[in-house]
C-alpha positions as CSV (number, residue, x, y, z in Angstrom):
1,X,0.0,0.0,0.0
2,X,2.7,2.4,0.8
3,X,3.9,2.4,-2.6
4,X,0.4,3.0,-4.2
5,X,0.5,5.9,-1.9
6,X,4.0,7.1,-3.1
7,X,2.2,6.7,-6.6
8,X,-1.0,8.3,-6.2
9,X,1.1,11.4,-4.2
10,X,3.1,11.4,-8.0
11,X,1.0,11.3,-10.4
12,X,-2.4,11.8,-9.2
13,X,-5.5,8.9,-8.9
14,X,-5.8,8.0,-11.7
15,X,-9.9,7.2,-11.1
16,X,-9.9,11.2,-10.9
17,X,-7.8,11.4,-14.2
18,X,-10.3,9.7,-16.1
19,X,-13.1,11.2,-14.9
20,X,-11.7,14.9,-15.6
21,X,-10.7,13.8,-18.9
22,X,-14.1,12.5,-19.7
23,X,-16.1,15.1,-18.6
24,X,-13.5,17.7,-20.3
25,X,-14.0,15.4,-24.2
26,X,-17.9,15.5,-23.2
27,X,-17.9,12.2,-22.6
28,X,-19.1,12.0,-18.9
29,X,-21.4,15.1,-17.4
30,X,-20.0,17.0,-14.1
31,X,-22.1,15.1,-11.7
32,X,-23.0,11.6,-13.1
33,X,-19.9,10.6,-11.8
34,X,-21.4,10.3,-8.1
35,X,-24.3,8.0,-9.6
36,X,-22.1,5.7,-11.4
37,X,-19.6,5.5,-8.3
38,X,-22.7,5.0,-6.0
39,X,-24.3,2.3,-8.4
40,X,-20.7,0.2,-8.3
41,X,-20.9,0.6,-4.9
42,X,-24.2,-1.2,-5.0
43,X,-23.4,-3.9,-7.6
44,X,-20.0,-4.6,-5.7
45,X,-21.6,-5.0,-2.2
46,X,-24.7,-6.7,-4.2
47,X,-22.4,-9.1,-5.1
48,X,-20.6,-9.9,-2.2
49,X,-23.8,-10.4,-0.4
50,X,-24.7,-12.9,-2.9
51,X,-21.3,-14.4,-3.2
52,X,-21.0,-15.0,1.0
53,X,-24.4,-16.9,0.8
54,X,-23.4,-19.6,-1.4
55,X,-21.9,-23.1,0.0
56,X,-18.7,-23.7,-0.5
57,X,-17.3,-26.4,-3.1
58,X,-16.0,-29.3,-1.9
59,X,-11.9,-29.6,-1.3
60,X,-12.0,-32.4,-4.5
61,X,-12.9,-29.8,-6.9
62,X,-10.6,-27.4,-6.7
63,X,-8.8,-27.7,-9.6
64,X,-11.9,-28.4,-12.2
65,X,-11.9,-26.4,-15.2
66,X,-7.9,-25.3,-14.0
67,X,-6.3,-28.2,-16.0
68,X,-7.8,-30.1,-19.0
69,X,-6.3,-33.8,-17.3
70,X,-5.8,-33.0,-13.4
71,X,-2.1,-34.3,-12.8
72,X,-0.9,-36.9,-10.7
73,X,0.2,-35.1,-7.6
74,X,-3.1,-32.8,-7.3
């Protein structure tokens, strides 16, 4: 974290780049920017909510759909 800090402190966030760059092309209107953030907020915690609800897979199944023929040692 401390050198995303030492980043952000250099360049700028780079969330905030984007959004001044948008709105300055016309692509992004001065305060739709708080509705989008706020909706992604939603979907994210939506999500997670979701997500923490579901049962866990078995142990055995980790590694289907990782490798086409599950080696020997796994």
């Amino acid at each position: 974290m401390k050198k995303w800090d030492d980043l952000l402190a250099k360049v700028g966030d780079p969330i905030l780049r984007l959004e001044k760059y948008m709105i300055k092309k016309g692509l992004l209107k001065e305060g739709d920017s708080e509705k989008y953030r706020s909706q992604a907020r939603d979907s994210a915690r939506n999500a997670l909510k979701s997500a923490t609800v579901e049962p866990k897979p078995s142990i055995d199944s980790m590694f289907e759909g990782v490798y086409d023929k599950i080696p020997d040692h796994l």
